[in-house]
PDB file with one MODEL, atoms N, CA, C and O in Angstrom:
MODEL        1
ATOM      1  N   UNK A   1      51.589  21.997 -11.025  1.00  0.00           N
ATOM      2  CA  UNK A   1      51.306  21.442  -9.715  1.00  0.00           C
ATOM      3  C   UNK A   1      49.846  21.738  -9.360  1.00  0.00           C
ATOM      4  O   UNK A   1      49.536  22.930  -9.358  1.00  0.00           O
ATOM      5  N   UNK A   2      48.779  20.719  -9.019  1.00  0.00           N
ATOM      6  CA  UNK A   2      47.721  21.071  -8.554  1.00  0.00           C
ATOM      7  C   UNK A   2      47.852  21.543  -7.326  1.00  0.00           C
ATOM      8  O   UNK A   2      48.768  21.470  -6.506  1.00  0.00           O
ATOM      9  N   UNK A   3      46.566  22.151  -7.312  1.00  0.00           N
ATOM     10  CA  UNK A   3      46.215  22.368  -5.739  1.00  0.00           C
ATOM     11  C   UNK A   3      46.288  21.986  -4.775  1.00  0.00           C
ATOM     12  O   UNK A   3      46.649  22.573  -3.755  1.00  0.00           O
ATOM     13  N   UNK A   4      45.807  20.440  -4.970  1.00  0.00           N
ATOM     14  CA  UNK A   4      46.036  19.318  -3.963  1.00  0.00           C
ATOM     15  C   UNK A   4      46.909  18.958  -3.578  1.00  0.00           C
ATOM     16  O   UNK A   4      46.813  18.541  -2.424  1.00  0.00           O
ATOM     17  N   UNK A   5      48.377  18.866  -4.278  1.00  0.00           N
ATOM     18  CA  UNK A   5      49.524  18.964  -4.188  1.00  0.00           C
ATOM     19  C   UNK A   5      49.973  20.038  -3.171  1.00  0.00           C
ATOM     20  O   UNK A   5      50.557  19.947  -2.092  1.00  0.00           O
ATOM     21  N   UNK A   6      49.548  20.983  -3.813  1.00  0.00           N
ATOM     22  CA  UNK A   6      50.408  22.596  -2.990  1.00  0.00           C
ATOM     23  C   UNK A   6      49.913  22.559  -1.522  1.00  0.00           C
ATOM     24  O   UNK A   6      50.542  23.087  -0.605  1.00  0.00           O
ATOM     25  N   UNK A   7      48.596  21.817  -1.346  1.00  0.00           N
ATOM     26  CA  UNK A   7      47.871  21.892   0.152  1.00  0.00           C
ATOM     27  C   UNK A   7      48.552  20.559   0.830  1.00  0.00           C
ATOM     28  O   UNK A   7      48.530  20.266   2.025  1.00  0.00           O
ATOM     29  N   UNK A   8      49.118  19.882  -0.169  1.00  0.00           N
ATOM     30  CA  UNK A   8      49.478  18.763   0.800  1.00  0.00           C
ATOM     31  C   UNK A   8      51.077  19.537   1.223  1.00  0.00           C
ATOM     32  O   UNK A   8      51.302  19.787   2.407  1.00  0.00           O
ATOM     33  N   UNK A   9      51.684  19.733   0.593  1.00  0.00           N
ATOM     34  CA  UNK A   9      52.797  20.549   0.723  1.00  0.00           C
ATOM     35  C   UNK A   9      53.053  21.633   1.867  1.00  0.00           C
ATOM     36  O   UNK A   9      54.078  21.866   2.509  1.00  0.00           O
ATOM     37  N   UNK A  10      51.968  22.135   1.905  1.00  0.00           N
ATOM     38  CA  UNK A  10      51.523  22.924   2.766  1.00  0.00           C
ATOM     39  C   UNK A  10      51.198  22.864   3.683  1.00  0.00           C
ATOM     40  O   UNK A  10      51.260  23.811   4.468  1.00  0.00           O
ATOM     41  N   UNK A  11      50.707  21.709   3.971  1.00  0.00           N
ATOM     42  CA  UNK A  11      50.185  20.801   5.320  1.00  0.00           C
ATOM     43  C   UNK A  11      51.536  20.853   6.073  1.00  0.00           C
ATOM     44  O   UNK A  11      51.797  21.593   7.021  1.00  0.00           O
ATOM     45  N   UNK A  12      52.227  20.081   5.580  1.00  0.00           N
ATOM     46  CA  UNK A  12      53.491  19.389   5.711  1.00  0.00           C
ATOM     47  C   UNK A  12      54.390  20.694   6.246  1.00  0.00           C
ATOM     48  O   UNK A  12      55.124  20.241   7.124  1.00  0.00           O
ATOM     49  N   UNK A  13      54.623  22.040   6.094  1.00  0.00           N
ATOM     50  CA  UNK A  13      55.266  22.732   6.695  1.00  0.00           C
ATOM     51  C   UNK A  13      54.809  23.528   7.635  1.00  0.00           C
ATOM     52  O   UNK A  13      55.560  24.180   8.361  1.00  0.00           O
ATOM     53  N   UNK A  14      53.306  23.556   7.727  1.00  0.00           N
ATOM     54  CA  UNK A  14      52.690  23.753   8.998  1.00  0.00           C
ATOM     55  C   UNK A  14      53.048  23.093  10.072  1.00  0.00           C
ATOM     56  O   UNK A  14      53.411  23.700  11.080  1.00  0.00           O
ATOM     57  N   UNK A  15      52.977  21.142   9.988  1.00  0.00           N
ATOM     58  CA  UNK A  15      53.313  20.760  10.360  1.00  0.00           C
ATOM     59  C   UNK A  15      54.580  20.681  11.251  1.00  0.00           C
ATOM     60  O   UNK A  15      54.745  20.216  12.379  1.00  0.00           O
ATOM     61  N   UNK A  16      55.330  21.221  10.475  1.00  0.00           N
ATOM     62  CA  UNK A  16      56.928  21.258  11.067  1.00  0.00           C
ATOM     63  C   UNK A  16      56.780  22.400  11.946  1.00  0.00           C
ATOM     64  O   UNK A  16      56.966  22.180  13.143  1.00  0.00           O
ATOM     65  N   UNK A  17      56.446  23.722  11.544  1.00  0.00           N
ATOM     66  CA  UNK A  17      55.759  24.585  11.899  1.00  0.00           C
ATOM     67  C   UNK A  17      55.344  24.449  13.659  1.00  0.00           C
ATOM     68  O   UNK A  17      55.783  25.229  14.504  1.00  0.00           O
ATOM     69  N   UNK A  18      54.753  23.709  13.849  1.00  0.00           N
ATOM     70  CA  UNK A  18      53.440  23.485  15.007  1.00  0.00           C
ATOM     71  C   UNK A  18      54.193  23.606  16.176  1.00  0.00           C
ATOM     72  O   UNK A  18      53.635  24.161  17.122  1.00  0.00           O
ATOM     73  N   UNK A  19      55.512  23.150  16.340  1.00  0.00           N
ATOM     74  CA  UNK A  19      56.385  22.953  18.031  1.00  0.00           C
ATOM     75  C   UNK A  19      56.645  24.403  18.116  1.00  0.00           C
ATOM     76  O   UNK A  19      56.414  25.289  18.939  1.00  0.00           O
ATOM     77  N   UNK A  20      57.261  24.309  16.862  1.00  0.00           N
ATOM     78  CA  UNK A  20      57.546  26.259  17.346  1.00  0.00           C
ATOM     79  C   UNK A  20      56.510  27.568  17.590  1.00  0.00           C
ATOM     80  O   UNK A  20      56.657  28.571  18.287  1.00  0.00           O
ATOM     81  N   UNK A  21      55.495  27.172  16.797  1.00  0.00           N
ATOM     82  CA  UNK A  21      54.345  27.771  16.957  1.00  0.00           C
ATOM     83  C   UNK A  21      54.284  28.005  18.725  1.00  0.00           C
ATOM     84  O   UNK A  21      54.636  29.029  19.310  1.00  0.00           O
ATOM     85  N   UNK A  22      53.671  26.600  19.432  1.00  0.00           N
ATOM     86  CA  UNK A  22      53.129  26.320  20.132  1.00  0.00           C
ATOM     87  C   UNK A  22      54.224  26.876  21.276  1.00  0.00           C
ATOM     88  O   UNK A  22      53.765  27.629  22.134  1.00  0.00           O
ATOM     89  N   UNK A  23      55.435  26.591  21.321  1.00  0.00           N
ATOM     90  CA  UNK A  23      56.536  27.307  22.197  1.00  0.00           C
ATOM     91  C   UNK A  23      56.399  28.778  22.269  1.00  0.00           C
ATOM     92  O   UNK A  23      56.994  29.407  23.144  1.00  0.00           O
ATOM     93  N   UNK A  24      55.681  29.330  21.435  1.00  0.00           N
ATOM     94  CA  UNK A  24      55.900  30.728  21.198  1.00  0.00           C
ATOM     95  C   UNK A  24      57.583  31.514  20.648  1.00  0.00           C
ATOM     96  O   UNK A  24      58.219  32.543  20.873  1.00  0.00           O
ATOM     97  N   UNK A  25      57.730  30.111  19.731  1.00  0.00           N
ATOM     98  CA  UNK A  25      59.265  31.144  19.222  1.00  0.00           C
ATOM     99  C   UNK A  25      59.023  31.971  17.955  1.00  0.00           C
ATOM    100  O   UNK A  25      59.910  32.584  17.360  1.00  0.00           O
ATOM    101  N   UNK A  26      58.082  31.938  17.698  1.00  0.00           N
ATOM    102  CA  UNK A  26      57.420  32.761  16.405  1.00  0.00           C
ATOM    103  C   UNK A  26      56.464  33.933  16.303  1.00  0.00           C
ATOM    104  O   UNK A  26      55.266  33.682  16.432  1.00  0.00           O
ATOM    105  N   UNK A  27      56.813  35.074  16.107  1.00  0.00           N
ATOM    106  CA  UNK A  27      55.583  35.885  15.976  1.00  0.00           C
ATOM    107  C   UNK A  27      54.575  35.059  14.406  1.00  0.00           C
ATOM    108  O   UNK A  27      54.714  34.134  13.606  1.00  0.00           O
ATOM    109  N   UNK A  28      53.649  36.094  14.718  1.00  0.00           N
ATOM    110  CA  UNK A  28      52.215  36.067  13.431  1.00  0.00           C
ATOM    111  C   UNK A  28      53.009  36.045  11.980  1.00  0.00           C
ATOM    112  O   UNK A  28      52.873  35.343  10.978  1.00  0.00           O
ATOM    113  N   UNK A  29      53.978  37.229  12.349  1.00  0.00           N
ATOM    114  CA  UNK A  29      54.270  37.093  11.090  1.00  0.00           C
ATOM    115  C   UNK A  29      55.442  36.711  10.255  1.00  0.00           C
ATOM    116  O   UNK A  29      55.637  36.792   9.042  1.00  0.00           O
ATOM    117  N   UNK A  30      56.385  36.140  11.538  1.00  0.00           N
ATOM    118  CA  UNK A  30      57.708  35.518  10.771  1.00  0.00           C
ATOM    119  C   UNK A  30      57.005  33.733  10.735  1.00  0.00           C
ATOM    120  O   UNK A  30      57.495  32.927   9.944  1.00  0.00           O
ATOM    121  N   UNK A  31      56.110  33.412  11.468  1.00  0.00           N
ATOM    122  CA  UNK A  31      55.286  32.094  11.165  1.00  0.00           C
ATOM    123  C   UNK A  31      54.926  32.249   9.758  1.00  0.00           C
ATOM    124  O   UNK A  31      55.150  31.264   9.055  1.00  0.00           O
ATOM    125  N   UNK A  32      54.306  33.497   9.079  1.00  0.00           N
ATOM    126  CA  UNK A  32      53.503  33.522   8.169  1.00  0.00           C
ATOM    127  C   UNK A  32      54.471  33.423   7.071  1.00  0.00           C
ATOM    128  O   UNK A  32      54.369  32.552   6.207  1.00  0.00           O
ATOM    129  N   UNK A  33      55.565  34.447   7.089  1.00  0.00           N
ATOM    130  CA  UNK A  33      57.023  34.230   6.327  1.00  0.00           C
ATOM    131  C   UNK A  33      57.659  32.858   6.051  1.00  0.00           C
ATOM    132  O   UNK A  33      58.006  32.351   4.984  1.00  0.00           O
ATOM    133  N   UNK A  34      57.710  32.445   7.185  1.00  0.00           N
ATOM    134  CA  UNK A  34      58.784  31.276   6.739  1.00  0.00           C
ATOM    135  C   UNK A  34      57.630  30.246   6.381  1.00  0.00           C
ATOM    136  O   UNK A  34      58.218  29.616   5.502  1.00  0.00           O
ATOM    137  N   UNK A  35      56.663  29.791   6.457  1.00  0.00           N
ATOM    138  CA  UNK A  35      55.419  29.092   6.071  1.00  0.00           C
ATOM    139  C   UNK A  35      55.441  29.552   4.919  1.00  0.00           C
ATOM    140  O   UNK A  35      55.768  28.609   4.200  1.00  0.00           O
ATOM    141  N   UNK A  36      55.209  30.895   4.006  1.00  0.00           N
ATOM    142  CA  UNK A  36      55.492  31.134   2.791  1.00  0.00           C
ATOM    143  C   UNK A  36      56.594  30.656   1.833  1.00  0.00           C
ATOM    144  O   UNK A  36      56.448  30.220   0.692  1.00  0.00           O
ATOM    145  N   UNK A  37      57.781  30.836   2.564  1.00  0.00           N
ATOM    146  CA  UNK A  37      58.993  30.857   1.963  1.00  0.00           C
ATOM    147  C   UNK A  37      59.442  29.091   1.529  1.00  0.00           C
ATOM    148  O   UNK A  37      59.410  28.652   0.379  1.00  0.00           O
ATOM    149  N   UNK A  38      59.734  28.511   2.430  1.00  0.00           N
ATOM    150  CA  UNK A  38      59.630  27.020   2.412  1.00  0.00           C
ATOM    151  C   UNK A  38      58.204  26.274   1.805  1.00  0.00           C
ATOM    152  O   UNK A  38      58.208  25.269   1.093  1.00  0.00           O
ATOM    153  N   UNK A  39      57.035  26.988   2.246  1.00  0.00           N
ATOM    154  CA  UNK A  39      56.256  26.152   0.962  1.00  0.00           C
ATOM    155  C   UNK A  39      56.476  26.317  -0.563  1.00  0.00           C
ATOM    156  O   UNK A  39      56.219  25.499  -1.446  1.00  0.00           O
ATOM    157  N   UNK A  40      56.993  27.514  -0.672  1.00  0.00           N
ATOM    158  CA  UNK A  40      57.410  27.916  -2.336  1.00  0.00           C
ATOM    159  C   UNK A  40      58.818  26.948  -2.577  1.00  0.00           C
ATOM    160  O   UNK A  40      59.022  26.106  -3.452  1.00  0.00           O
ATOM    161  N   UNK A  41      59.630  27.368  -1.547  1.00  0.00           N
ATOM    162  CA  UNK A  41      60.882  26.233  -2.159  1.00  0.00           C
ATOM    163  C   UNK A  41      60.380  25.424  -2.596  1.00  0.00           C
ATOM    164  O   UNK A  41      60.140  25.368  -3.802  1.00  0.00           O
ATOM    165  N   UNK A  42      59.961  24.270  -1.505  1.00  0.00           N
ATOM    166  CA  UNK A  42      59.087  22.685  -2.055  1.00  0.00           C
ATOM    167  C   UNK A  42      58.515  22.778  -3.181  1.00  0.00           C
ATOM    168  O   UNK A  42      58.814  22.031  -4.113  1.00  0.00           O
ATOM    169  N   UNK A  43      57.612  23.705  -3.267  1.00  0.00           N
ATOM    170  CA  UNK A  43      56.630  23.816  -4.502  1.00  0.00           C
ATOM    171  C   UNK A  43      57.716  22.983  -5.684  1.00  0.00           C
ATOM    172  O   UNK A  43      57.661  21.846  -6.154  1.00  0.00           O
ATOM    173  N   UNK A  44      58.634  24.057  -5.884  1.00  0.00           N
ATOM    174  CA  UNK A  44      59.708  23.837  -7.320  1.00  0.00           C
ATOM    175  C   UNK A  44      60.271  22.710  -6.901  1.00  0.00           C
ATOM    176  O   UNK A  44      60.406  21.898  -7.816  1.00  0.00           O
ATOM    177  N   UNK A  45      60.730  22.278  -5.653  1.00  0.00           N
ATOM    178  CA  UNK A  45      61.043  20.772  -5.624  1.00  0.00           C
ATOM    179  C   UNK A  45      60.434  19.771  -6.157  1.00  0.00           C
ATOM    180  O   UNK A  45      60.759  19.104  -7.139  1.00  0.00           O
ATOM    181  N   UNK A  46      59.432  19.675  -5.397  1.00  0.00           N
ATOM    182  CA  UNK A  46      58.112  18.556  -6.101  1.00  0.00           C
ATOM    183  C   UNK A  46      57.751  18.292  -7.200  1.00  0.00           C
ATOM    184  O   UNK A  46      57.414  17.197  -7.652  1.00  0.00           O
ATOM    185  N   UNK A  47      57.821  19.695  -7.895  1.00  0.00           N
ATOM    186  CA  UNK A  47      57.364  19.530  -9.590  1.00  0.00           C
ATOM    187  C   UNK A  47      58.144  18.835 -10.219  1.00  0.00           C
ATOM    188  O   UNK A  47      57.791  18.399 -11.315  1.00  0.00           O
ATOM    189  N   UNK A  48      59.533  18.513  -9.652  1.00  0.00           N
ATOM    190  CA  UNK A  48      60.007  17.260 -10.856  1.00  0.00           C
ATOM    191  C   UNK A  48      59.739  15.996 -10.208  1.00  0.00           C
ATOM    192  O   UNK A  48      60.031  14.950 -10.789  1.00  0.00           O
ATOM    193  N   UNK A  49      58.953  15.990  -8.505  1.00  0.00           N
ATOM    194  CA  UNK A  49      58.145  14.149  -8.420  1.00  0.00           C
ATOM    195  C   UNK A  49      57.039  14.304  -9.034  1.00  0.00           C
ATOM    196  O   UNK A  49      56.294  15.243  -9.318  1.00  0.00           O
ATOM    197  N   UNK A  50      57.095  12.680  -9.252  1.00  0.00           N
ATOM    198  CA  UNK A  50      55.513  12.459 -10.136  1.00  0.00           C
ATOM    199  C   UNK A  50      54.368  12.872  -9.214  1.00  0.00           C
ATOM    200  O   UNK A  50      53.437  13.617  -9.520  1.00  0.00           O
ATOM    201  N   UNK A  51      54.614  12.172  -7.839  1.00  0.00           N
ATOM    202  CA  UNK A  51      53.672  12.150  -7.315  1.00  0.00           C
ATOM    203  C   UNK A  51      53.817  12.203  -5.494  1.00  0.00           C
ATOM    204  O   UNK A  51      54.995  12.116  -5.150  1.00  0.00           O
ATOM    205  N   UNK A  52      53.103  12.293  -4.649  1.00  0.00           N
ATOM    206  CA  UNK A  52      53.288  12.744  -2.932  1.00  0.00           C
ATOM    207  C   UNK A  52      52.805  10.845  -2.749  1.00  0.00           C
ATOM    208  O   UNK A  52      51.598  10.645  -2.610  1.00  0.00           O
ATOM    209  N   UNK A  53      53.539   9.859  -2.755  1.00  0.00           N
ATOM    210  CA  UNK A  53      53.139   8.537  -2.215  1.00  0.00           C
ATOM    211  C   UNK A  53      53.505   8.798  -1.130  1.00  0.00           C
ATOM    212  O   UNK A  53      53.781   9.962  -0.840  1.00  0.00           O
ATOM    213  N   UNK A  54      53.629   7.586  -0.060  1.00  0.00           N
ATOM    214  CA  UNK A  54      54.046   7.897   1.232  1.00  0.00           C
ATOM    215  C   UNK A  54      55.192   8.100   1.469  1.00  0.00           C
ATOM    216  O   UNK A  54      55.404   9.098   2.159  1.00  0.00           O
ATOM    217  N   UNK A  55      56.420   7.268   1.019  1.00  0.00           N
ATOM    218  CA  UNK A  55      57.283   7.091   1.002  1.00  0.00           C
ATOM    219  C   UNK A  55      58.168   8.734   0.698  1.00  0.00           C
ATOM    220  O   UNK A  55      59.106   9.139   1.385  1.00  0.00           O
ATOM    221  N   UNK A  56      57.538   9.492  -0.543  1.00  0.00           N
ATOM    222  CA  UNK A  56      58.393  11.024  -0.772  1.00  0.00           C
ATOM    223  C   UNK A  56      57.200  11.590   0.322  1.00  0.00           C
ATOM    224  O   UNK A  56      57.579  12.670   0.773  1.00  0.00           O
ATOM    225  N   UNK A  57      56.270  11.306   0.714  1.00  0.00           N
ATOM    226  CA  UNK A  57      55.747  12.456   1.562  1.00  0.00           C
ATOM    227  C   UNK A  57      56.720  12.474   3.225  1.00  0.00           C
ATOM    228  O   UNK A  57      56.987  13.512   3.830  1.00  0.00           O
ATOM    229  N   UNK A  58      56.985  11.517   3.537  1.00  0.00           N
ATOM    230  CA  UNK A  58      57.824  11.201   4.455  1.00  0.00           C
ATOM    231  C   UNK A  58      59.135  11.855   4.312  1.00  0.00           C
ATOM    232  O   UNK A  58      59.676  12.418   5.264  1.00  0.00           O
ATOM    233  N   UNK A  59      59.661  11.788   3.118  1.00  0.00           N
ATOM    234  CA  UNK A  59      61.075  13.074   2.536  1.00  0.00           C
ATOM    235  C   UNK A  59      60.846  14.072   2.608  1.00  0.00           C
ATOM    236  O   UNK A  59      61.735  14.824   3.008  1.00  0.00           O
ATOM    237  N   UNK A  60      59.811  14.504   2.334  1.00  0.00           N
ATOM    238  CA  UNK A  60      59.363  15.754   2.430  1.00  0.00           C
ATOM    239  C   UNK A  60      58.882  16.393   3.737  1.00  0.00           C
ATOM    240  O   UNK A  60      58.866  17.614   3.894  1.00  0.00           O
ATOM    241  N   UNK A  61      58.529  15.601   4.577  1.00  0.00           N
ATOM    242  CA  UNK A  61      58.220  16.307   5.767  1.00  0.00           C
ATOM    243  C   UNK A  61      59.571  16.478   6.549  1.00  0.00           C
ATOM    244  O   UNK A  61      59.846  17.473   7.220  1.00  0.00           O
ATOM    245  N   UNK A  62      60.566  15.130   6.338  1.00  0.00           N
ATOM    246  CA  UNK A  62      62.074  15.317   6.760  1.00  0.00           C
ATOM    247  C   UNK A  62      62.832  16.933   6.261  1.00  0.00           C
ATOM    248  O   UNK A  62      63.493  17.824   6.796  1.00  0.00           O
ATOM    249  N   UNK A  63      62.321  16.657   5.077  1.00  0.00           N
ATOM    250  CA  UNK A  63      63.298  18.095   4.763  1.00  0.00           C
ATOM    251  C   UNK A  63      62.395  19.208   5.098  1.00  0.00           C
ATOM    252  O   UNK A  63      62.960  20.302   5.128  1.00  0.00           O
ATOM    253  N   UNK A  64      60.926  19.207   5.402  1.00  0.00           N
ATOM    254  CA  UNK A  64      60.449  20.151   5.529  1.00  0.00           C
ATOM    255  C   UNK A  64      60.752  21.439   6.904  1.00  0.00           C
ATOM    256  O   UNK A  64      60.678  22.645   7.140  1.00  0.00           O
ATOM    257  N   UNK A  65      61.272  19.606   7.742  1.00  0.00           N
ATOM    258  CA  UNK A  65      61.425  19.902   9.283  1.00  0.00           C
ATOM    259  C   UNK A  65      63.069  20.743   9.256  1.00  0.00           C
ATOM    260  O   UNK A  65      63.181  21.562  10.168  1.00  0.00           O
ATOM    261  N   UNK A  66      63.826  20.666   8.685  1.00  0.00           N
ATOM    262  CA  UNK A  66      64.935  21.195   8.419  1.00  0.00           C
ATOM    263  C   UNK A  66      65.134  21.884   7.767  1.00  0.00           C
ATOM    264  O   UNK A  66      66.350  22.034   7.650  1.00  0.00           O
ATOM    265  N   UNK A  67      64.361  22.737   6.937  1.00  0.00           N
ATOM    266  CA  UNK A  67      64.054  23.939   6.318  1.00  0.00           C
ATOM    267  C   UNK A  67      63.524  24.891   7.588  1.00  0.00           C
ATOM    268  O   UNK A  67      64.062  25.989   7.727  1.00  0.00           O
ATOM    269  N   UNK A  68      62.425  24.458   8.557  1.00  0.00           N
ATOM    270  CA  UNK A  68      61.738  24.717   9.587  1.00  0.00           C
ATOM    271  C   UNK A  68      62.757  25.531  10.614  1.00  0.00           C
ATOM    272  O   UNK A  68      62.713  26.704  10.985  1.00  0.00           O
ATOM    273  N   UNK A  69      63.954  24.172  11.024  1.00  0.00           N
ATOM    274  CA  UNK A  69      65.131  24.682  12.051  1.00  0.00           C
ATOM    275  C   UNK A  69      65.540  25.603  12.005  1.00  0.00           C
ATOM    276  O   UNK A  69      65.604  26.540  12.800  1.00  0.00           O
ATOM    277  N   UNK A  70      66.177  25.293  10.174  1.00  0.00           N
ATOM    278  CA  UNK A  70      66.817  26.257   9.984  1.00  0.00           C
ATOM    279  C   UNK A  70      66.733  28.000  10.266  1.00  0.00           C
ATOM    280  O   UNK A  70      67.429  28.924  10.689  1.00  0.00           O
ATOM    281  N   UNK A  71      65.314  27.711   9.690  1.00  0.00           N
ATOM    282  CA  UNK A  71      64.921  29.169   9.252  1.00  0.00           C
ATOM    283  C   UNK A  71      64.455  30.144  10.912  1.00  0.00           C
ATOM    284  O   UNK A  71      64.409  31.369  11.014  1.00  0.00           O
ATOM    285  N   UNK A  72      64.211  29.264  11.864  1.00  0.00           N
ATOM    286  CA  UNK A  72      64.411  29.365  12.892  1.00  0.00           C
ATOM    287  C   UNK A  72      65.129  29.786  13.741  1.00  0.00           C
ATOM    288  O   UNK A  72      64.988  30.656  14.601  1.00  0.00           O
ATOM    289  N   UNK A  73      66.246  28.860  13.359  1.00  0.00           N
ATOM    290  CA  UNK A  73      67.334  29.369  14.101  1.00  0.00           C
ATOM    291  C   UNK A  73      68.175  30.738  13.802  1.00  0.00           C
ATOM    292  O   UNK A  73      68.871  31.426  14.550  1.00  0.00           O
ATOM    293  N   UNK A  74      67.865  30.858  12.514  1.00  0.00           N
ATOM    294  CA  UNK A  74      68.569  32.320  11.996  1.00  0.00           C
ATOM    295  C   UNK A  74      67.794  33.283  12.352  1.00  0.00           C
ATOM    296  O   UNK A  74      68.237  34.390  12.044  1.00  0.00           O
ATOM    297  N   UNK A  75      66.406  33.280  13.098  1.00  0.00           N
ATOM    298  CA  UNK A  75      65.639  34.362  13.558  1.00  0.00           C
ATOM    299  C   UNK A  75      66.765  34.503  14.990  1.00  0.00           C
ATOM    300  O   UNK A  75      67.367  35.493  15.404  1.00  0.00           O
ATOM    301  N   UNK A  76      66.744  33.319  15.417  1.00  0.00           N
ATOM    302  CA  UNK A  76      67.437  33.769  17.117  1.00  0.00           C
ATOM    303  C   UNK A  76      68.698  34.148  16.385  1.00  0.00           C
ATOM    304  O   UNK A  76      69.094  35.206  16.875  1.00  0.00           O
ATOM    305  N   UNK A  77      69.354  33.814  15.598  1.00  0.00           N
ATOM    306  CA  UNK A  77      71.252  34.413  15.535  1.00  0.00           C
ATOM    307  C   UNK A  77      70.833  35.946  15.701  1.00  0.00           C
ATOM    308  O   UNK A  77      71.697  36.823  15.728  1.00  0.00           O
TER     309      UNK A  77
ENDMDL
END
């Protein structure tokens, strides 16, 4: 996986990232955690697409956002 890849990847769970950020439901460092954790999942996802067209980048931000909830919501349980 290039770089460019991993940053687009990466983009993409920031992204999801950003509401909760901005609400303040996240400290520094469970932001920094689950931003880690879910960009590595994807990582191994992606490596069997060829490529980030629009169409899987759009899947990917879907599932990114639900990796996001998730991991979220198990901070509040």
């Amino acid at each position: 996986m290039t770089q460019e890849e991993k940053k687009s990847i990466n983009d993409i769970v920031k992204t999801a990232l950003r509401p909760h950020w901005r609400a303040q439901k996240l400290t520094t460092e469970q932001y920094a955690a689950i931003n880690r954790d879910i960009s590595r999942k994807l990582y191994e996802e992606v490596q069997g697409a060829s490529a980030l067209n629009e169409d899987a980048k759009r899947q990917w931000e879907k599932r990114a956002m639900q990796e996001v909830a998730q991991a979220v919501s198990e901070l509040s349980a």
